[in-house]
Structures are given as C-alpha cells and as structure tokens.
C-alpha positions in Angstrom: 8.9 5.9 9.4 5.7 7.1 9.0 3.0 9.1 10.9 -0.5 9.1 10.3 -3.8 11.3 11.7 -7.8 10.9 10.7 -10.6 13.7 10.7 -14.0 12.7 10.0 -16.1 14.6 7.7 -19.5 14.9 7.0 -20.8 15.9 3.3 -24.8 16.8 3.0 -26.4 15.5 -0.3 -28.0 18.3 -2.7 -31.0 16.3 -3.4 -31.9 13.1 -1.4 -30.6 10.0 -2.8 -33.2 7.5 -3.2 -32.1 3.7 -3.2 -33.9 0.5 -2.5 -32.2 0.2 0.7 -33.6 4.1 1.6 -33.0 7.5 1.6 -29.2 8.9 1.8 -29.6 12.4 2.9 -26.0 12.7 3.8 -22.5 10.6 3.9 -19.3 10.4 6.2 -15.7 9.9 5.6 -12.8 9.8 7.5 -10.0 11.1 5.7 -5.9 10.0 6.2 -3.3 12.4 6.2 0.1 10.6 6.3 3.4 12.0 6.5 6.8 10.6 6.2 9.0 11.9 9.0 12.0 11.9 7.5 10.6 14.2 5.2 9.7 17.5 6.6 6.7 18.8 5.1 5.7 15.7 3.3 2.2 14.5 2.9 -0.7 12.3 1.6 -4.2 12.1 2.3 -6.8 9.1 1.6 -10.5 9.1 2.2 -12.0 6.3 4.0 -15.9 6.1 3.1 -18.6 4.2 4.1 -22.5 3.5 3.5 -24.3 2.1 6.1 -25.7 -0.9 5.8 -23.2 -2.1 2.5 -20.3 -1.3 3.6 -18.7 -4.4 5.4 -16.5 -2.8 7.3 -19.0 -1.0 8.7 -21.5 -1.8 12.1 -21.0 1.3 14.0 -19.1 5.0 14.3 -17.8 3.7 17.3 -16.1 0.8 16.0 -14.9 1.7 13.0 -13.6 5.1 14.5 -11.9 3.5 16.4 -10.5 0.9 13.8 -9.2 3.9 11.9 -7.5 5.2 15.1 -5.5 1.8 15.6 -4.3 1.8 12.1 -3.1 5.5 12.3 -1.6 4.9 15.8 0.2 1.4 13.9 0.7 2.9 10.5 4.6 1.6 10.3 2.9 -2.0 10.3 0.0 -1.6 8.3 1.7 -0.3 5.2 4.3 -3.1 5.2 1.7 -5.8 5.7 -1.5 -4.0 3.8 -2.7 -7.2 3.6 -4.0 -7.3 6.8 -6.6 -4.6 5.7 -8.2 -6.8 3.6 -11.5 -7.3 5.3 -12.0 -3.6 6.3 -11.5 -2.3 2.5 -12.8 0.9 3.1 -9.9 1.8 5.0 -7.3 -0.2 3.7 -8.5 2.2 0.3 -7.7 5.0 2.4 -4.3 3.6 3.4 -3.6 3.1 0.2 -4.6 6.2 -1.6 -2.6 8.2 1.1 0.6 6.3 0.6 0.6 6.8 -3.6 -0.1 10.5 -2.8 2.8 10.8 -0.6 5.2 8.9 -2.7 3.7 11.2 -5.8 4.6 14.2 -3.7 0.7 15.2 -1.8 0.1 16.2 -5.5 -3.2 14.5 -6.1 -1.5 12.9 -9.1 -1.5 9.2 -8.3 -0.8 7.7 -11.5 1.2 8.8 -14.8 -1.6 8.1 -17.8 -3.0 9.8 -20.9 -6.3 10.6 -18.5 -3.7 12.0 -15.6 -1.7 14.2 -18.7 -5.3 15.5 -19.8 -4.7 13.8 -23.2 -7.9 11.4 -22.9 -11.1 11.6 -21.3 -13.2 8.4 -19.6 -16.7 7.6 -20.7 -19.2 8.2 -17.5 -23.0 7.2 -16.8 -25.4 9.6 -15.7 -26.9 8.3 -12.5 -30.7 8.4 -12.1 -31.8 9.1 -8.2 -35.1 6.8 -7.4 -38.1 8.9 -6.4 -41.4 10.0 -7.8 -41.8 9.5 -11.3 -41.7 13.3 -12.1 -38.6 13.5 -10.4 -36.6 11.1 -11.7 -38.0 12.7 -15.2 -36.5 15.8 -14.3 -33.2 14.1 -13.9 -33.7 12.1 -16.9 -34.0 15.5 -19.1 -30.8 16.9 -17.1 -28.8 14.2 -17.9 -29.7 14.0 -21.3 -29.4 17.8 -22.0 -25.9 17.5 -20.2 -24.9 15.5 -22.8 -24.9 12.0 -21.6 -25.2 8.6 -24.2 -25.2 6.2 -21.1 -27.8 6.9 -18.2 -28.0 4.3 -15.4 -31.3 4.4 -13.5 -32.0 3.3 -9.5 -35.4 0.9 -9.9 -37.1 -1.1 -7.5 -38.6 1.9 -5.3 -41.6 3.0 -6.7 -44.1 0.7 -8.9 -42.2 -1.7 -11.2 -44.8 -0.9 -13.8 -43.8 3.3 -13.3 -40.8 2.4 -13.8 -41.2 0.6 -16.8 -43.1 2.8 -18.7 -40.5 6.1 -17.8 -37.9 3.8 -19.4 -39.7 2.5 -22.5 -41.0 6.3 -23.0 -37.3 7.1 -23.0 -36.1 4.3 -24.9 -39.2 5.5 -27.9 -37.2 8.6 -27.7 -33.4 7.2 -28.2 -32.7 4.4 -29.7 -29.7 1.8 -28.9 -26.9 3.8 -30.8 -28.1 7.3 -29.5 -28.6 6.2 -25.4 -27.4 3.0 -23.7 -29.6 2.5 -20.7 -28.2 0.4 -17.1 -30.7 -0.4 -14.5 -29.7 -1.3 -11.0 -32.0 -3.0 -8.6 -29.6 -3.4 -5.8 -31.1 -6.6 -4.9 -35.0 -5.5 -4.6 -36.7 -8.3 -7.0 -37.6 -11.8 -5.5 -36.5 -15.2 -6.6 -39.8 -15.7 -8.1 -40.8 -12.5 -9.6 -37.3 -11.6 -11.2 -37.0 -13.9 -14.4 -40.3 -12.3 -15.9 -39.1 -8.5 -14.9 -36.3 -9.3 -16.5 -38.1 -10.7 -19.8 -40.4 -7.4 -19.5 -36.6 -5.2 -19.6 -35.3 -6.9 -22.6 -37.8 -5.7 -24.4 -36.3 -1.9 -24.1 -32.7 -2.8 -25.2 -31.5 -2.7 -21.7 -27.7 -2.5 -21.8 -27.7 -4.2 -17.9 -28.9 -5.0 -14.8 -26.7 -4.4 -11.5 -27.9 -7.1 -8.6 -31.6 -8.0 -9.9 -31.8 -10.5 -6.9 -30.2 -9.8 -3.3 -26.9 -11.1 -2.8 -25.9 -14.6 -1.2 -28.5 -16.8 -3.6 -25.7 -18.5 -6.1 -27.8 -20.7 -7.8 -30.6 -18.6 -8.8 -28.5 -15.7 -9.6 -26.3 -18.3 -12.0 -29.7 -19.3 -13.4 -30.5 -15.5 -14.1 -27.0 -14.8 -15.7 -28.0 -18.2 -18.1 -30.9 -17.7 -19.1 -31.6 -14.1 -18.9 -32.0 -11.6 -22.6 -30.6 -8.8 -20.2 -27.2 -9.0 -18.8 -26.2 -8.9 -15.3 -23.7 -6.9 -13.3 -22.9 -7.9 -10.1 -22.2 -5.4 -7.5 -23.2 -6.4 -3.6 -22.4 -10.0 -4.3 -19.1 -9.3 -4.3 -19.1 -7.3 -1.4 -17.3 -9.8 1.4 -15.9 -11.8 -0.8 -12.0 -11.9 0.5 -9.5 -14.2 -1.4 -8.3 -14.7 -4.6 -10.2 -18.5 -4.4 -13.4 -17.6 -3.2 -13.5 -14.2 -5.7 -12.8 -17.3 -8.7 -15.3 -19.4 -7.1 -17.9 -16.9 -6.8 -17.5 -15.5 -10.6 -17.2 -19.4 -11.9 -19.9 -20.6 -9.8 -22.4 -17.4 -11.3 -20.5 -16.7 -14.7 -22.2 -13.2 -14.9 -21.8 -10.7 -17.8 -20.6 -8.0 -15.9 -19.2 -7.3 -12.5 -19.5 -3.4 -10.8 -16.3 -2.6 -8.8 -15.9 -0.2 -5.5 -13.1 0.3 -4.3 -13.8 1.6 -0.9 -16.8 -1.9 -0.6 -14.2 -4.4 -2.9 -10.7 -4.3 -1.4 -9.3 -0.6 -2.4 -6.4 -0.9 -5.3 -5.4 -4.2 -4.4 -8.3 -6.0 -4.3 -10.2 -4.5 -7.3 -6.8 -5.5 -9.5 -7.4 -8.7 -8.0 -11.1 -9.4 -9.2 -10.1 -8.0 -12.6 -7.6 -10.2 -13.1 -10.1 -13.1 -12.4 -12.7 -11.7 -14.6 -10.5 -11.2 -17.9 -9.7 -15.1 -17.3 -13.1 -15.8 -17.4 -14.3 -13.3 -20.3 -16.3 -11.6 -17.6 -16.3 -7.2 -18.5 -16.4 -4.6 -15.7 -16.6 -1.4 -14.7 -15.5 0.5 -12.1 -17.5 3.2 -9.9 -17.6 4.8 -6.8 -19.1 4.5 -3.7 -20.0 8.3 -3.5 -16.5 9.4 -2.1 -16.2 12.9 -2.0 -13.5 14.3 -4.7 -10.7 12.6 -2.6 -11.5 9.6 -3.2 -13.2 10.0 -7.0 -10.0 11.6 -8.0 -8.1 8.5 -6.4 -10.2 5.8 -8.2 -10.9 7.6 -12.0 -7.5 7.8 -12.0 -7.2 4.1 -11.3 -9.3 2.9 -13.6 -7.6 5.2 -16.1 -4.6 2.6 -15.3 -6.9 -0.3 -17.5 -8.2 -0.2 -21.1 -11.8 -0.1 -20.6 -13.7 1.6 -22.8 -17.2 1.0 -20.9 -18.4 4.0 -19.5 -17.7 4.0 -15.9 -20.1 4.6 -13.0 -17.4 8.3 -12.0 -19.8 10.9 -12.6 -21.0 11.8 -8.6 -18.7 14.7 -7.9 -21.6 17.3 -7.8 -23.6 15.0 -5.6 -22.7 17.3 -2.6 -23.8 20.8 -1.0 -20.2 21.3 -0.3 -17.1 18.9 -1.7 -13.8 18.7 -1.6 -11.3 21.1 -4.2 -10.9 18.7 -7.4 -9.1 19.1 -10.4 -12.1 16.9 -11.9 -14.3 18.2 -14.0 -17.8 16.3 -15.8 -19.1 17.3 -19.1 -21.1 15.9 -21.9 -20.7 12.1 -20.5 -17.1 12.1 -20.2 -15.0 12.6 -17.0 -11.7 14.8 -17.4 -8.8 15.8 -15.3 -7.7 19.7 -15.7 -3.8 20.4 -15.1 -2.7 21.3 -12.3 
C-alpha cells in the first residue's frame, strides 16, 4: 500500500529566459512524496513540471492541481496501471521518479551506472538565452570560458540577420572540431521562408536545428528533413504524440535526423524508452534534455539517460538556471555533467 502527498513550488529564474514563445521569468512544479506504509519512515519524491503553453498536460493551475490531487488520493491504482498516465506525462514522470526513489531507498540514486558511481561524466550543451544581441554575447563568452565544445542557441526572437551574423562571428572564431553549434527555433520560421534560412545556416557548419517549422505540418517538415544541408531535431512535434503506432508513424512519415526528448513533455521513463526504441529501428539519433525541472527532476532524467550509450552531448546543463534550487549532488563543469558521491 502506498500513500502519496503534493506541494507545489515555485522557482524564480536568475536571468529571464527568452524563447520564441516569450519570456519565462519563473517556473512551477509540483513535487510527489510517496511513502510505502508498510514501511515506516520510507520515502520517494518526484517533480511534476510544467511550461505553459507546451506542456500538454497543461490548460490551467486549477486543473492540473487538481489532476495531481486525484492521482495522490488513487496512488494504489495509478502505480499498478501507470499506463493510464500516459497523456498527462508530466505527472506520470513524477509518479514515476517517486516510485524508483522509494524502491532505491529516498536516496536520490535511481539507477546503478558508471555516471551514478562517479566513474564517467555526460557530455552537456551550453544553452544560449534569446535576447539582445549583446546579451546573448555575454552568454556566448560565459559558456565558452566555462569550458563548453557544444553551445546550443535560442533563434527566432530578434532579427534573423542578428542572429546570423553573432553565429557566423563565432563560428570565424572556432571551427567544427573546436565548437559544435545547435540552433533551436522552436517552431518560429514559416513554410515559405524556412528552406532558404536553412540554406543561409549551412553555411556555418551548423551541427542542428531543433523544430525550424511549428509543429503539426508533416509534409513540409519531411520535405525539410530531405532536402535540407542542416539536420533537424524534432522536439514539439513529438509532444502529443501517445502510442507506440502513431510515435512510428510520425518518425516514418518525417524521417528526421534527430529527435529532442523531455521527459516531463514525452511520456516520463516509459515513454521516452519507447520513442528511442522506434528511432534506433529507424537510424534516427537523439538526445535527451530537460524541460527546466529543478534538481529533482535533472537528477532523475541525467541519470536516465546515463542508462543508454549516447555519446551526443545532452541538453542537462540548466541546474543553475534558478535564484534558489533544490540540494543536488549534480555538479556542471567544463561541458560535462557529473554526479558527486553521496
């Protein structure tokens, strides 16, 4: 028998966040404590985050608050038929992340690997906030100074033609071998405009392109992934997407380069393994990232991904996003992601 409670918190971003979808100034997560009653003192705890506006689990506090209090209040049922979670994956990565830490003793140790024994580290990109162009600059030089060989930069805010110039300046600075550069878009170029920003980006070596187009247009974003010098990532067309047939139509119908997965926005544990497990079949590569959980929830997916052999550097590197974070064993240095003992 189990027993479960929620607490919402609310975490206060150091520096605005610019995206193409706005501003995030600040993000809320409920977090999971669940305890096994026939186990005194027993406990795990699981972070259910959301962004407004991606998340699909997500229309208001109200709702979903209340969502979370059903599953607590039916917890028994939930975690013998987690299945039923599938379309609200946020929670169902809470659910999930709560049970392993309680089996695992409320350790924080979720998985037994070489990353979780602080024998091997996991390759991260340094994310790049949209803004001015000065101030992404000034997170450019921090990331580069901090030691970084993979930066991924926000576009589609400010003028494309900005944009491109603060990446070819950087790419006359570093070549290919010394600095692998992402872009993500999340969705902000047209049909129309897309193929010949995309032509203008291969140019500078890109390494990818996360969601050039919005989500939802198959056929132009399988004409993209064709014909396109750059390769594409998709991240919000997955989002959704529940089912192992309509996650092996979606990547069959698009045949992208790469897909970006979420745990807390693409079906927690379960459902990531699941769209893995389609892409290998179809010689599609991944990587995983988060959906700027606090340390709960980092901790819960680095050392998930730590469960694969991917050597792509991996979208982990938010935990300092925050005024104030969760207590982590985590630590981010010189472009690699490390767990400290214990």
């Amino acid at each position: 028998m189990y027993q479960a409670t929620f607490e919402k918190k609310t975490f206060q971003f150091k520096r605005p966040g610019g995206t193409s979808r706005g501003i995030l100034t600040e993000k809320h997560a409920w977090f999971i404590t669940l305890t096994d009653t026939t186990r005194p003192g027993s406990r795990g705890l699981g972070e259910c985050s959301i962004i407004p506006g991606l998340s699909p689990d997500f229309t208001d506090f109200d709702a979903y608050e209340a969502k979370i209090q059903q599953v607590c209040s039916q917890i028994d049922h939930y975690i013998t038929h987690l299945n039923e979670l599938d379309t609200t994956p946020s929670i169902l990565f809470g659910v999930e992340t709560a049970l392993r830490d309680l089996q695992h003793g409320g350790t924080g140790y979720f998985f037994d690997t070489p990353f979780t024994r602080g024998e091997r580290k996991i390759p991260v990109n340094g994310l790049i906030w949209m803004g001015s162009e000065s101030f992404m600059q000034e997170q450019i030089e921090d990331k580069l100074n901090g030691g970084y060989s993979c930066i991924k930069l926000k576009i589609g805010a400010i003028d494309f033609e900005a944009e491109f110039k603060l990446i070819e300046a950087l790419r006359n600075r570093y070549a290919t071998d010394k600095l692998s550069i992402r872009v993500d878009a999340n969705g902000a170029f047209s049909v129309a405009e897309a193929a010949e920003k995309l032509e203008k980006l291969a140019l500078l070596n890109i390494h990818s392109i996360e969601q050039p187009i919005r989500a939802g247009q198959i056929a132009a974003m399988h004409d993209l992934c064709r014909t396109t010098r750059v390769p594409i990532a998709l991240d919000e067309e997955l989002i959704g997407i529940f089912g192992r047939p309509a996650k092996a139509q979606l990547l069959t119908d698009i045949q992208p380069q790469y897909i970006i997965l979420k745990p807390s926005l693409h079906g927690g544990f379960s459902g990531c393994r699941e769209w893995i497990e389609i892409a290998d079949s179809l010689q599609i590569q991944w990587w995983m990232t988060s959906a700027l959980e606090s340390n709960v929830g980092l901790n819960a997916i680095a050392q998930f991904t730590s469960t694969f052999d991917n050597a792509l550097p991996q979208g982990l590197g938010t935990g300092a996003l925050y005024v104030e974070n969760t207590p982590t064993r985590l630590v981010c240095q010189g472009g690699f992601l490390e767990m400290l003992p214990a």
